[in-house]
Kinemage of the C-alpha trace (Angstrom):
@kinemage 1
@onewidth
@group {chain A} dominant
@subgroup {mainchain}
@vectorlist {calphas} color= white
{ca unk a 1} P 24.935 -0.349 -18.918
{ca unk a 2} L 26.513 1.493 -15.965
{ca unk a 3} L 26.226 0.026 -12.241
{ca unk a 4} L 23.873 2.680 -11.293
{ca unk a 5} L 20.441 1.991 -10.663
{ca unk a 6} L 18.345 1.606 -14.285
{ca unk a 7} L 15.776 4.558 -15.346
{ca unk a 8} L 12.434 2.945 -16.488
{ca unk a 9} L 13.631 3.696 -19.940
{ca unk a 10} L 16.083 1.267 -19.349
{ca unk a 11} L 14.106 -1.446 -17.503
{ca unk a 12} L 11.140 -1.541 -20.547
{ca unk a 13} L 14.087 -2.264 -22.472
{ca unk a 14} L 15.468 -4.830 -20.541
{ca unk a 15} L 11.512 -6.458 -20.118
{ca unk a 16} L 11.424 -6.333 -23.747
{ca unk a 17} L 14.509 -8.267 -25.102
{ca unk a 18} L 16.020 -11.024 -24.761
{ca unk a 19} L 18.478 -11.503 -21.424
{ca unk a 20} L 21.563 -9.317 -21.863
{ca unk a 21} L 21.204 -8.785 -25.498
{ca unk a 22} L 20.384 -5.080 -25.586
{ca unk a 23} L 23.914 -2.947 -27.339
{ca unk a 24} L 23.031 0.681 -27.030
{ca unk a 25} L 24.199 2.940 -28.919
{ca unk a 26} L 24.552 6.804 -29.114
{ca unk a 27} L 24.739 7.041 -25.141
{ca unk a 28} L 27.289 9.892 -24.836
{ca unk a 29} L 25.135 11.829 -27.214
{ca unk a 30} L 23.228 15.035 -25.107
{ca unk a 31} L 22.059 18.814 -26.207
{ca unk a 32} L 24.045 20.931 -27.814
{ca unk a 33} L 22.010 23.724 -27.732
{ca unk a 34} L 23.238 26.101 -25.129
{ca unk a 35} L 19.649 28.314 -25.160
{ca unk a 36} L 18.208 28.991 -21.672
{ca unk a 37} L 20.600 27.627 -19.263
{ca unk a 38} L 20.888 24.475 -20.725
{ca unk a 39} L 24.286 23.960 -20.300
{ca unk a 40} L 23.805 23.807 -16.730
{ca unk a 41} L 21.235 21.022 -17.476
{ca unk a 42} L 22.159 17.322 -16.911
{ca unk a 43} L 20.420 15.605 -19.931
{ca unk a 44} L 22.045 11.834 -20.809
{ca unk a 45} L 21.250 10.526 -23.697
{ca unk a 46} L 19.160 13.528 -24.574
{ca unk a 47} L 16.202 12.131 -22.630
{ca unk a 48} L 16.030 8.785 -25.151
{ca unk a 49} L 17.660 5.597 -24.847
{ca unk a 50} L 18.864 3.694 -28.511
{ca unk a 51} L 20.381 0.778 -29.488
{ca unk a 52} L 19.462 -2.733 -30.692
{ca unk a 53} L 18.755 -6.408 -28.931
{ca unk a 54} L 17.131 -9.725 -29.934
{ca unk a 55} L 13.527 -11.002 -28.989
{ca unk a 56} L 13.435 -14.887 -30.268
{ca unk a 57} L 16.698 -14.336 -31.468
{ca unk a 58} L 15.350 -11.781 -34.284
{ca unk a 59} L 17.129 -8.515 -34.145
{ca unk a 60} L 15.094 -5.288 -33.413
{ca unk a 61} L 15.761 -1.806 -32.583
{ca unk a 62} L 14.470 0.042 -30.080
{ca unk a 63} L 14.014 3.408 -28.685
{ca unk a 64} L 12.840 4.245 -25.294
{ca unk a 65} L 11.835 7.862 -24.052
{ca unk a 66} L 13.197 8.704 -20.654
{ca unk a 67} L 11.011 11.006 -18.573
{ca unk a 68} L 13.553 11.427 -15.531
{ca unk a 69} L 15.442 13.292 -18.531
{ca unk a 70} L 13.929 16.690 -19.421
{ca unk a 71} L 10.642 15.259 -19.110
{ca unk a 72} L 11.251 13.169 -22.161
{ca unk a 73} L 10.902 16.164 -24.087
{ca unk a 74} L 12.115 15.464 -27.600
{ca unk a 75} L 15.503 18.077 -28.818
{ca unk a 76} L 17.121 17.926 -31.711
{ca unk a 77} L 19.323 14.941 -30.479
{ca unk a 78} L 16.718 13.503 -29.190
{ca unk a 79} L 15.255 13.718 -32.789
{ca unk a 80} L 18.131 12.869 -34.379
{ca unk a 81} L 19.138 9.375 -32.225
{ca unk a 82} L 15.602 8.281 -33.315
{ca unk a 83} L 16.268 8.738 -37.112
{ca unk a 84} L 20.088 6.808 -37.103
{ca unk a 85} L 18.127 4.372 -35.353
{ca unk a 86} L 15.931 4.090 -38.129
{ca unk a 87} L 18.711 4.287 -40.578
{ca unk a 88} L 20.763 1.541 -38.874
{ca unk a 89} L 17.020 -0.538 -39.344
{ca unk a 90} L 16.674 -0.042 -42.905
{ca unk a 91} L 19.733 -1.253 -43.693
{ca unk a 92} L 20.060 -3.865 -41.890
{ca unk a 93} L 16.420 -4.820 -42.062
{ca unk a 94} L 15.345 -5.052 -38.759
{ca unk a 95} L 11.788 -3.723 -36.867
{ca unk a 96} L 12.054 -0.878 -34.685
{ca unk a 97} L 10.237 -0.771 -31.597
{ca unk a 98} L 9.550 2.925 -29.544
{ca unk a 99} L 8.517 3.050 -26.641
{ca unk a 100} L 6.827 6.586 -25.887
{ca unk a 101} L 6.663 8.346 -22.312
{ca unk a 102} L 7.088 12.203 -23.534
{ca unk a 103} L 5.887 15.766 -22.688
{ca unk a 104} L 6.362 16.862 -26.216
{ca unk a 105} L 8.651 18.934 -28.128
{ca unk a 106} L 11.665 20.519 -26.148
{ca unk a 107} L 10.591 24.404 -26.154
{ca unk a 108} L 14.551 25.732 -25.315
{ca unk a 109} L 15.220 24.355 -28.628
{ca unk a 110} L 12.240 25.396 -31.134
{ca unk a 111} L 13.377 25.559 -34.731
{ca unk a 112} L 16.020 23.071 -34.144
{ca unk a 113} L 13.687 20.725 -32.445
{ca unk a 114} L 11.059 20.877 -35.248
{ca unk a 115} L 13.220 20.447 -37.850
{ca unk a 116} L 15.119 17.392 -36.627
{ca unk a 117} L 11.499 15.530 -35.439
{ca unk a 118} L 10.387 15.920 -39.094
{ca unk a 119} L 13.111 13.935 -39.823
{ca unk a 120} L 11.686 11.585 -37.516
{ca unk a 121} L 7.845 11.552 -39.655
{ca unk a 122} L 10.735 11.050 -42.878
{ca unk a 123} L 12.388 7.812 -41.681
{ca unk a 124} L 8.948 6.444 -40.849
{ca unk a 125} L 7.570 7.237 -43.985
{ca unk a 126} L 10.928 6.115 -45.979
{ca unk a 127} L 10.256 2.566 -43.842
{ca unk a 128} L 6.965 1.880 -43.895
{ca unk a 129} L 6.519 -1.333 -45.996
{ca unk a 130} L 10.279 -1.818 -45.782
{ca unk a 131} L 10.639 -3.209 -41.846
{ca unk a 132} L 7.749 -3.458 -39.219
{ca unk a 133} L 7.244 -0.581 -36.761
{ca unk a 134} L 5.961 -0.705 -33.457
{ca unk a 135} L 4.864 1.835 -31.181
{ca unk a 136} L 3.740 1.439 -27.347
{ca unk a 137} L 2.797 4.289 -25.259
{ca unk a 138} L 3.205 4.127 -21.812
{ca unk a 139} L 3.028 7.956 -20.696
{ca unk a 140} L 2.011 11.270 -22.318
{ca unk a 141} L 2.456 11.214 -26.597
{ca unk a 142} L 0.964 14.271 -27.455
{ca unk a 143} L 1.190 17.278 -29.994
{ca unk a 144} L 3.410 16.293 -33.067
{ca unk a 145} L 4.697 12.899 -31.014
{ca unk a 146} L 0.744 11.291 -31.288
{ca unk a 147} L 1.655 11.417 -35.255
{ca unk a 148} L 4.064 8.867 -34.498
{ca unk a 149} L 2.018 6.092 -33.526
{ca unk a 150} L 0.031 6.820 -36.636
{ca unk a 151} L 2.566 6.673 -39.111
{ca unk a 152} L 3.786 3.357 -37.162
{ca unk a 153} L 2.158 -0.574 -37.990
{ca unk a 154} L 0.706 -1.521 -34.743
{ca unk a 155} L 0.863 0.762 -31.287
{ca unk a 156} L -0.383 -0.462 -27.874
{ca unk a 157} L -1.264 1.572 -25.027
{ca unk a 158} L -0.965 1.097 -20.971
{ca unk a 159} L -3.768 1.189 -19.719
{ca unk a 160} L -3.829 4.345 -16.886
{ca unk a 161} L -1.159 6.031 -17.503
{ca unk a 162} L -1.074 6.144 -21.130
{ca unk a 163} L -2.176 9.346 -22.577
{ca unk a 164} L -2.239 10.093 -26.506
{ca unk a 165} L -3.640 13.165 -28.477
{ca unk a 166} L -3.287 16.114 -31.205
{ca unk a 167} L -4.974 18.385 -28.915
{ca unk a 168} L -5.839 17.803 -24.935
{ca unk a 169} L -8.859 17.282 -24.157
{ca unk a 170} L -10.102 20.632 -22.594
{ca unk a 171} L -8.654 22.135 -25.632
{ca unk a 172} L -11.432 20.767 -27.907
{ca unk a 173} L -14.524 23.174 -28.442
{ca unk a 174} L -17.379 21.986 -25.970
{ca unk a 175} L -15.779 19.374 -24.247
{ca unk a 176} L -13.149 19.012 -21.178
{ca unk a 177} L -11.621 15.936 -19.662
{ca unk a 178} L -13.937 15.132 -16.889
{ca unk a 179} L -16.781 14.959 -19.900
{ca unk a 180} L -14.563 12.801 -22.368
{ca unk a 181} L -10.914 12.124 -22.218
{ca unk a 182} L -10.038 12.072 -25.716
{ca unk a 183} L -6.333 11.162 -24.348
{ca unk a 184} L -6.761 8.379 -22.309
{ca unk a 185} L -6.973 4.089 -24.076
{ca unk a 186} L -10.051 3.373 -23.543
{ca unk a 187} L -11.434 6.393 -26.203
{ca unk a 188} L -8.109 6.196 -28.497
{ca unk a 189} L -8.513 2.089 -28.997
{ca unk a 190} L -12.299 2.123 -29.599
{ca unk a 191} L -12.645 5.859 -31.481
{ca unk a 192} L -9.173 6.297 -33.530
{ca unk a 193} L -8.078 2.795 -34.949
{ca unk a 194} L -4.802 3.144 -33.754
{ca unk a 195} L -4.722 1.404 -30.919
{ca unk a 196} L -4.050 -2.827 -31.434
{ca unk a 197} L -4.074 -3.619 -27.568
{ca unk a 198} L -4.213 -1.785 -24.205
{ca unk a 199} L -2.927 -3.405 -20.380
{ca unk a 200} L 0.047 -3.312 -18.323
{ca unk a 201} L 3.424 -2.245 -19.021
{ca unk a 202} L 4.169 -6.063 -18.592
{ca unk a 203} L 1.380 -7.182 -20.523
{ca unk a 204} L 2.021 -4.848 -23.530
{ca unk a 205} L 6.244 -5.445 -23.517
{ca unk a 206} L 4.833 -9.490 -23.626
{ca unk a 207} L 2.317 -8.731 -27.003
{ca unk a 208} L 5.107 -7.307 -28.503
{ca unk a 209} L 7.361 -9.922 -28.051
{ca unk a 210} L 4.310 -12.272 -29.517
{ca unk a 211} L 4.227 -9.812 -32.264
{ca unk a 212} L 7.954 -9.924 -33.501
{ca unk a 213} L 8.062 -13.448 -33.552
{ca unk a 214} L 4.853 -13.418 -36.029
{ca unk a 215} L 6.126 -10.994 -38.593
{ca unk a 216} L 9.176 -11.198 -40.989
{ca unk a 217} L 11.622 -9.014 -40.404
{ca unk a 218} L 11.711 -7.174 -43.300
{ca unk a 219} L 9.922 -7.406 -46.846
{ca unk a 220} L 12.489 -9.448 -48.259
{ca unk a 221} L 12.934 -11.920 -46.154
{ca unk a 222} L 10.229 -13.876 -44.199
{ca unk a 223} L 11.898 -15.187 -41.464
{ca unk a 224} L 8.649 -15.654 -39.377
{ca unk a 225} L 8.500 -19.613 -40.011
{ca unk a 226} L 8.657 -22.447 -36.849
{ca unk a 227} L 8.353 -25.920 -37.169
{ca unk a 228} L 4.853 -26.704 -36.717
{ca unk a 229} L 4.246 -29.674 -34.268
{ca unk a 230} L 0.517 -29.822 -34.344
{ca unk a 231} L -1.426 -31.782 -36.352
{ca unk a 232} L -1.827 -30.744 -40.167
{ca unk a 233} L -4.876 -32.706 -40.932
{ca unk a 234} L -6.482 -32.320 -37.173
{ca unk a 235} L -10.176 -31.642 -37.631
{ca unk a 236} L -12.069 -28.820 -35.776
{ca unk a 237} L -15.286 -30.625 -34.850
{ca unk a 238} L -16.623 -27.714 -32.878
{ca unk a 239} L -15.629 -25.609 -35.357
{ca unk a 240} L -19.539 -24.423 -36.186
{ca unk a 241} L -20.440 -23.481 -33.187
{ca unk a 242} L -17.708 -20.734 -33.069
{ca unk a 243} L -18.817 -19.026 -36.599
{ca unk a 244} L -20.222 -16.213 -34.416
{ca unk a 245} L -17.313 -15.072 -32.812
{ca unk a 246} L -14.750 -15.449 -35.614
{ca unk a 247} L -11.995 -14.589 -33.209
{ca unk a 248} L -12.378 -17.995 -31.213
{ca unk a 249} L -12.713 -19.824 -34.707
{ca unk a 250} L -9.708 -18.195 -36.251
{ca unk a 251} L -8.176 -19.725 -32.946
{ca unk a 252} L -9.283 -23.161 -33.227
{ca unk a 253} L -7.608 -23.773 -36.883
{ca unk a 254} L -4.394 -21.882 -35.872
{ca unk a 255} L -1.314 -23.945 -35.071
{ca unk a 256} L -1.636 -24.807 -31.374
{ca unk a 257} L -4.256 -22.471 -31.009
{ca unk a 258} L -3.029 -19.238 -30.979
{ca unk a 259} L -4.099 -16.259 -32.564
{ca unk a 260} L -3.226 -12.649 -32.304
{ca unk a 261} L -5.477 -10.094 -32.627
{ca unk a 262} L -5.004 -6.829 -33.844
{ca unk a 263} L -7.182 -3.557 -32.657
{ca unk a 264} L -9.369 -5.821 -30.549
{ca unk a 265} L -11.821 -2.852 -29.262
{ca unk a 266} L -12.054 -0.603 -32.835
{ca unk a 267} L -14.503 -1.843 -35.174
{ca unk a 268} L -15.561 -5.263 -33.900
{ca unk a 269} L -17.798 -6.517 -36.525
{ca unk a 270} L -14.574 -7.002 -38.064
{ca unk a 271} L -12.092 -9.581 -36.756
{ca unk a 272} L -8.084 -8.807 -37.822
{ca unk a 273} L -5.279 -10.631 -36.550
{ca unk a 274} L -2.281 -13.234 -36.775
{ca unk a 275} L -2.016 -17.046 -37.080
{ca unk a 276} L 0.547 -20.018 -37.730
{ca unk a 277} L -0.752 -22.515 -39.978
{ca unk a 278} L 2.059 -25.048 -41.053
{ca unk a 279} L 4.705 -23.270 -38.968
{ca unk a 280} L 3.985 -20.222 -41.494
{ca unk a 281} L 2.038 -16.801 -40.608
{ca unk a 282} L -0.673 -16.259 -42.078
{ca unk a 283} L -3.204 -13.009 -41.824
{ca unk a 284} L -6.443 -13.202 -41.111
{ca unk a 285} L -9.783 -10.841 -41.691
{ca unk a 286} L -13.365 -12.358 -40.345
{ca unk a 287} L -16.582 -10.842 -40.070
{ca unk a 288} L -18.115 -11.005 -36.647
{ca unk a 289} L -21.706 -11.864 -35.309
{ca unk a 290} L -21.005 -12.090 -32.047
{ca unk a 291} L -18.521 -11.308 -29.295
{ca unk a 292} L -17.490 -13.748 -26.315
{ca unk a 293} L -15.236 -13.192 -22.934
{ca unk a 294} L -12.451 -15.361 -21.476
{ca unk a 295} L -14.996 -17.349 -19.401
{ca unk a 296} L -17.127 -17.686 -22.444
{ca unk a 297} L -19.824 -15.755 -21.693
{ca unk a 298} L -21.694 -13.459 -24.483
{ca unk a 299} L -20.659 -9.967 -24.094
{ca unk a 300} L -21.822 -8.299 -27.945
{ca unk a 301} L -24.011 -9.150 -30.927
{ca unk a 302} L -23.721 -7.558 -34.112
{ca unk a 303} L -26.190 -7.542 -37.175
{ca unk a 304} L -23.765 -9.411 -39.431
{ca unk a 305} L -22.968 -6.191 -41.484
{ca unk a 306} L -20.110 -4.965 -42.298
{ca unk a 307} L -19.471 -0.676 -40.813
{ca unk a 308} L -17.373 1.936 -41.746
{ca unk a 309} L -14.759 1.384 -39.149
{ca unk a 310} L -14.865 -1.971 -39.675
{ca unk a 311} L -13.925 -1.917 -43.718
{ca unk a 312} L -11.171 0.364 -42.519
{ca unk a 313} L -9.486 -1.777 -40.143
{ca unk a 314} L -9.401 -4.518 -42.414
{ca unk a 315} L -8.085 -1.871 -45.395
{ca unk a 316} L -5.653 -1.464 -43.447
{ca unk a 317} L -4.558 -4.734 -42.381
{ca unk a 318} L -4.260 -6.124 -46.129
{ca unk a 319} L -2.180 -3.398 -46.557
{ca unk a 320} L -0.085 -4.308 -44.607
{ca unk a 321} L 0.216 -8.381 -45.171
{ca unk a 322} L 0.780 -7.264 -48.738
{ca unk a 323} L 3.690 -4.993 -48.310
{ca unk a 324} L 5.429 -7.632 -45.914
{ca unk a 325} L 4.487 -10.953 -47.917
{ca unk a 326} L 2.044 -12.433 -45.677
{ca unk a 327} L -0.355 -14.873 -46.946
{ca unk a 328} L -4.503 -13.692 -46.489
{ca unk a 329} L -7.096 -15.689 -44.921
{ca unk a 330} L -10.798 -14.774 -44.770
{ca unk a 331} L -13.260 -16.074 -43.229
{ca unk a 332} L -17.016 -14.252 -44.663
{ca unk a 333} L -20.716 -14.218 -43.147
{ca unk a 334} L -22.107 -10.518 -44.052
{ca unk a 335} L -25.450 -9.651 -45.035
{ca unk a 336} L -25.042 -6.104 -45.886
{ca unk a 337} L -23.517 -2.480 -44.806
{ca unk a 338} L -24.410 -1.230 -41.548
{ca unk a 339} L -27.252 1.162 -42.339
{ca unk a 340} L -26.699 4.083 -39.354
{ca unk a 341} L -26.048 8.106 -40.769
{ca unk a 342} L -22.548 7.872 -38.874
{ca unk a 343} L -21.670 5.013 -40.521
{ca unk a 344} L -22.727 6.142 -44.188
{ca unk a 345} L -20.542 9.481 -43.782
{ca unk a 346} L -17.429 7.020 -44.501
{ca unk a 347} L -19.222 4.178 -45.711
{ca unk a 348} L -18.325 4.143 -49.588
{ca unk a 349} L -14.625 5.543 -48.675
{ca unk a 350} L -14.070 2.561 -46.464
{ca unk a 351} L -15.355 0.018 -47.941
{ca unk a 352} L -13.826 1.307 -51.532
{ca unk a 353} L -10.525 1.392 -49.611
{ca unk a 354} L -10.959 -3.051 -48.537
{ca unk a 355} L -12.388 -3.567 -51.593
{ca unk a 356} L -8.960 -1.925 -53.309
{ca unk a 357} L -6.858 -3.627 -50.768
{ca unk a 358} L -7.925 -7.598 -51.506
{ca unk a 359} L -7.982 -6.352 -55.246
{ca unk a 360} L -4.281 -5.106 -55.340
{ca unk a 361} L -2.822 -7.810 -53.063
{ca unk a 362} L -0.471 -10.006 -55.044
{ca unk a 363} L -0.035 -12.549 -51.497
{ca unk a 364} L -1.625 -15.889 -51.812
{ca unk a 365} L -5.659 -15.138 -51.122
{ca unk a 366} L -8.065 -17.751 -49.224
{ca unk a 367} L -11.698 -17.386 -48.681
{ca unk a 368} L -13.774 -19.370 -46.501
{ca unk a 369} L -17.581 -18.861 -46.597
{ca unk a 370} L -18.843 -19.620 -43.096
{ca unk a 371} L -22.431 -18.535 -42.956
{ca unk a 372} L -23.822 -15.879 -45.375
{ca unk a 373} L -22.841 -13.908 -48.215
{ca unk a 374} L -25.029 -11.479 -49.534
{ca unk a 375} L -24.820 -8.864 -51.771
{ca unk a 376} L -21.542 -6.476 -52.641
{ca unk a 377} L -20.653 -6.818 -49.045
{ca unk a 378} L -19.530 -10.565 -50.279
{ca unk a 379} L -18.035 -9.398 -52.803
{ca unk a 380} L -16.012 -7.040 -50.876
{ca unk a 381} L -14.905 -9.665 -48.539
{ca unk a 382} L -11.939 -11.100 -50.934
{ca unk a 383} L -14.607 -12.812 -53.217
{ca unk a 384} L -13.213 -14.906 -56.433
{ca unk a 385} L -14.337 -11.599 -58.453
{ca unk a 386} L -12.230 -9.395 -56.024
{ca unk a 387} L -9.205 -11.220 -56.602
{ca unk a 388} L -9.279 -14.666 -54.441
{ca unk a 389} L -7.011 -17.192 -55.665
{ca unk a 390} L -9.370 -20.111 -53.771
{ca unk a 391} L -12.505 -19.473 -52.011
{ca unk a 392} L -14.232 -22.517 -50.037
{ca unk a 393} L -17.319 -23.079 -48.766
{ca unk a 394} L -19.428 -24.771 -45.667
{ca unk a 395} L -21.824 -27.074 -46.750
{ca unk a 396} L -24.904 -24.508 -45.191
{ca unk a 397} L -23.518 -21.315 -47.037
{ca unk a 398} L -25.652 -19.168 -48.302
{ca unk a 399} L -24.447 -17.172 -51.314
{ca unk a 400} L -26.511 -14.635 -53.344
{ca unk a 401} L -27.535 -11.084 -53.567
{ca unk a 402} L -29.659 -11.000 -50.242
{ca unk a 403} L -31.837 -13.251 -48.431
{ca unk a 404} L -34.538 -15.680 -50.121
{ca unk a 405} L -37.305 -14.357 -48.496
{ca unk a 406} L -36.419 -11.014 -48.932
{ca unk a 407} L -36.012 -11.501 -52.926
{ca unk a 408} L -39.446 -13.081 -53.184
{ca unk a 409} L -41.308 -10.507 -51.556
{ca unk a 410} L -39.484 -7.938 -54.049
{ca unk a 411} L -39.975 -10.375 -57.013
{ca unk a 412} L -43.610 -11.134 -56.541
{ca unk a 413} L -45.327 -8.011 -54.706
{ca unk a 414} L -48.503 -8.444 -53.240
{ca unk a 415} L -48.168 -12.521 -53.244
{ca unk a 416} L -49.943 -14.339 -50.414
{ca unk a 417} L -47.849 -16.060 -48.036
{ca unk a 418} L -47.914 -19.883 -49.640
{ca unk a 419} L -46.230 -18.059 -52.831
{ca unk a 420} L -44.049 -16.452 -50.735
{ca unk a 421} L -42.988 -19.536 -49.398
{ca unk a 422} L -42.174 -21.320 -52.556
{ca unk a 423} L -40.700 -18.853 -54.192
{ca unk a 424} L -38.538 -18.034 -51.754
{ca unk a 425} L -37.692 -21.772 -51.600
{ca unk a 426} L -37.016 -21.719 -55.242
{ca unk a 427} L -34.988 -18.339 -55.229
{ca unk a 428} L -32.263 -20.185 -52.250
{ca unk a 429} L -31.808 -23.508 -54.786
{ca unk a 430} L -31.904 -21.908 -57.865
{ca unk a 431} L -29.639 -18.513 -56.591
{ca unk a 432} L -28.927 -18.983 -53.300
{ca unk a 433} L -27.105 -21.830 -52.601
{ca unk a 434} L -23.703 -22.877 -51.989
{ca unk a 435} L -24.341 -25.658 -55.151
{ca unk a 436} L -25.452 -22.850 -57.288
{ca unk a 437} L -22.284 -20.701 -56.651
{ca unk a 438} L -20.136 -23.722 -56.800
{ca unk a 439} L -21.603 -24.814 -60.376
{ca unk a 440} L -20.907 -21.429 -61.796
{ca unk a 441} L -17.155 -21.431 -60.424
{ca unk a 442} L -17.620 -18.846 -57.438
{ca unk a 443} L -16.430 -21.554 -54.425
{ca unk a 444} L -14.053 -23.887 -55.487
{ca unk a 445} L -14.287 -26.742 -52.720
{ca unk a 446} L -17.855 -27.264 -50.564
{ca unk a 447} L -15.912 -28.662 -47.146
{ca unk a 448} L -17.550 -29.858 -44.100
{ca unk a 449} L -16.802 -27.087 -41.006
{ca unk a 450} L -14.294 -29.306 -39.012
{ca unk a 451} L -12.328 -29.766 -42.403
{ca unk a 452} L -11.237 -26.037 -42.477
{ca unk a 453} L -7.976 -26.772 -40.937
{ca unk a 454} L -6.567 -28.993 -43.550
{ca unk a 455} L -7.646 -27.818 -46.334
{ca unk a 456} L -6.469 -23.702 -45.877
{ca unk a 457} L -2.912 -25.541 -44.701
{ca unk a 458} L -3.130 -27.442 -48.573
{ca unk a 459} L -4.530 -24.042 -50.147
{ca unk a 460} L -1.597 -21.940 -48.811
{ca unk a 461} L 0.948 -24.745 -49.416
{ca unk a 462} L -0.306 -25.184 -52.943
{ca unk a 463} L 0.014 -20.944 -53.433
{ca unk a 464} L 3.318 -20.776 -51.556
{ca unk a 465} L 4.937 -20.263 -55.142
{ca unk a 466} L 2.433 -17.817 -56.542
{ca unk a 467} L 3.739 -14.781 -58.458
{ca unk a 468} L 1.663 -12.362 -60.309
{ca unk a 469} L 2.427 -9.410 -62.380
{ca unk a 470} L 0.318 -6.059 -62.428
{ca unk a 471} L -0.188 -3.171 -64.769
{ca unk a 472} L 3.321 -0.764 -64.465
{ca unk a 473} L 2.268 2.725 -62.506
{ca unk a 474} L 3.923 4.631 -59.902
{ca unk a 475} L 1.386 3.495 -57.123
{ca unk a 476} L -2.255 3.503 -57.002
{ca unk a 477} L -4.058 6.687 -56.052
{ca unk a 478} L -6.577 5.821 -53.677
């Protein structure tokens, strides 16, 4: 770096990585095109700063738009820095982290600008499932640059001045900014499912840094363990209460407590995120009943079903533990498929797509049944039939095709209530019950709540060798 004072390109950089680890590389590089005066236009670096640093000591590359520089606008330099970058990733199997603040592409240069950014969609595409990409937007990322984020793994947003879209707001039919501001975080993280966490700058740059140190760096090689100093056998005794808010309980099983969640705001009936148990990461996918703040006050409820959005952002997810090696943990209590006419526009797509996800992954598979499971929602939610290579169960589970009650009053019409009553009574021992699904071979283990801990840390231990073959084919087509 030069003595002269740092753009904010360089400083998120800096933030970022380790001290004085960042090498860039490519900085002499500017425009060649010589179009509309730019020659007499001072553009270093072609308006993006590359080159490659450590976070934890893990190697990343990184990318970081410079505004001050042609307004960020990406050329075909610009373009092209981006794609060695990714090419010096691949093959050395490192992440690569961008960091977006860009007015789009760089009009001077048309033809030449296009064609080098669709090199930029190529080396995404070539590296998805190869090394972890991360995206974080802390200006404008609009046009052809908002694909980017979407063809990334995870992408965080700053909070105000963050601005993503495909089209601006006024230039969607019946609407304008003032009404709805398609652009701005709050609508991208709760409407898109793009969007895994929204702050500061300084809060984002420190999530990613959490991030990075969860993940392997590459498929091949999981490099993602610690040594785990908390207790392996430690019991969660309060462990039921937080069944409700899966995100907490997910939390109180994880190595020291810590758990990363991914899309926090998009389909929250759903909880996806990250974990340490044993030192290792693990991924985890939860339904959600209820929602609770830092200061644990009740902020949501949800009807224990399963929506659209929800299925997708967990389709998703398994996707991507698979294609990186990461171990699956689930933790189920769904009645059902949220019955709204938005939600059954996607409904069968999404919850095909989780359904297809659990099936395919070949990672080590853990179920937990915390509360209910009814119906084909439990089996979507990485049941034994579904591919689960373990599935436990709390000792008040309820597992069947819907709710006692509900079955009696279908199975005996017109009863009167005492019927009813014992029917239903019968129905939950006979069908219903954890005992009943454990004699038939459905749940493995019946564990008391506060044992969870120990025994998903012996189930992933045990499946730490697991290998398993599938049919030959190109790759699935769904």
């Amino acid at each position: 770096m030069s003595n002269a004072t740092p753009s904010l390109a360089s400083t998120r950089i800096i933030s970022l990585l380790d001290a004085n680890s960042f090498v860039e590389i490519g900085k002499s590089i500017t425009a060649r095109n010589t179009d509309f005066n730019m020659t007499e236009t001072k553009a270093p670096s072609d308006g993006v700063i590359t080159g490659s640093g450590v976070i934890d000591g893990n190697l990343v590359y990184v990318y970081s738009q410079d505004a001050s520089v042609l307004n960020g606008t990406v050329g075909e330099m610009h373009a092209k820095k981006i794609s060695a970058l990714y090419d010096l990733a691949m093959k050395t199997g490192a992440p690569v982290i961008g960091l977006v603040d860009c007015a789009g592409l760089r009009l001077q240069e048309a033809t030449d600008a296009l064609e080098a950014f669709g090199s930029i969609y190529l080396k995404q595409t070539l590296a998805s499932g190869m090394i972890p990409q991360i995206t974080a937007v802390f200006g404008t990322c609009g046009g052809g640059m908002a694909v980017v984020p979407a063809l990334t793994d995870f992408t965080f947003m700053e909070a105000k001045k963050g601005k993503m879209f495909v089209n601006t707001p006024n230039a969607l039919e019946g609407n304008h900014v003032d009404k709805c501001d398609t652009a701005a975080a709050e609508f991208q993280s709760q409407e898109t499912g793009l969007i895994d966490g929204v702050g500061t700058e300084e809060e984002i740059l420190g999530e990613i840094r959490q991030l990075v140190s969860l993940l392997p760096s590459n498929f091949e090689d999981n490099d993602s363990f610690v040594e785990c100093t908390d207790d392996l056998n430690r019991t969660c005794d309060d462990l039921a209460a937080c069944a409700g808010d899966t995100s907490i309980a997910l939390s109180r099983i994880a190595d020291d407590g810590f758990f990363f969640e991914t899309k926090k705001e998009y389909g929250k009936d759903i909880v996806t995120g990250f974990l340490r148990l044993n030192g290792a990461t693990v991924g985890a996918v939860a339904n959600r009943t209820e929602a609770y703040n830092e200061e644990g006050e009740k902020t949501e409820e949800f009807d224990g079903t399963i929506s659209a959005r929800g299925a997708r952002k967990a389709a998703d997810f398994v996707k991507f533990c698979d294609a990186f090696d990461i171990p699956v943990l689930t933790l189920t209590n769904v009645t059902g498929f949220k019955a709204t006419l938005c939600n059954e526009k996607m409904m069968a797509k999404s919850v095909g797509d989780m359904i297809h996800a659990f099936a395919d992954a070949t990672v080590p598979k853990v179920n937990v049944i915390i509360g209910k499971a009814y119906g084909t929602a439990y089996v979507a939610m990485n049941s034994k039939s579904v591919g689960a290579d373990l599935v436990y169960a709390w000792e008040n589970a309820e597992i069947g095709m819907m709710d006692a009650s509900l079955a009696a009053k279908i199975m005996y019409p017109g009863a009167d209530a005492a019927v009813l009553n014992e029917k239903a009574a019968e129905y939950r021992e006979l069908q219903s019950g954890v005992a009943s699904a454990a004699a038939r071979g459905y749940v493995d283990t019946v564990i008391a709540p506060a044992d969870t801990r120990k025994y998903v840390i012996g189930a992933f231990e045990m499946l730490f060798t697991k290998r398993e073959d599938r049919p030959a084919k190109k790759h699935s087509a769904v």
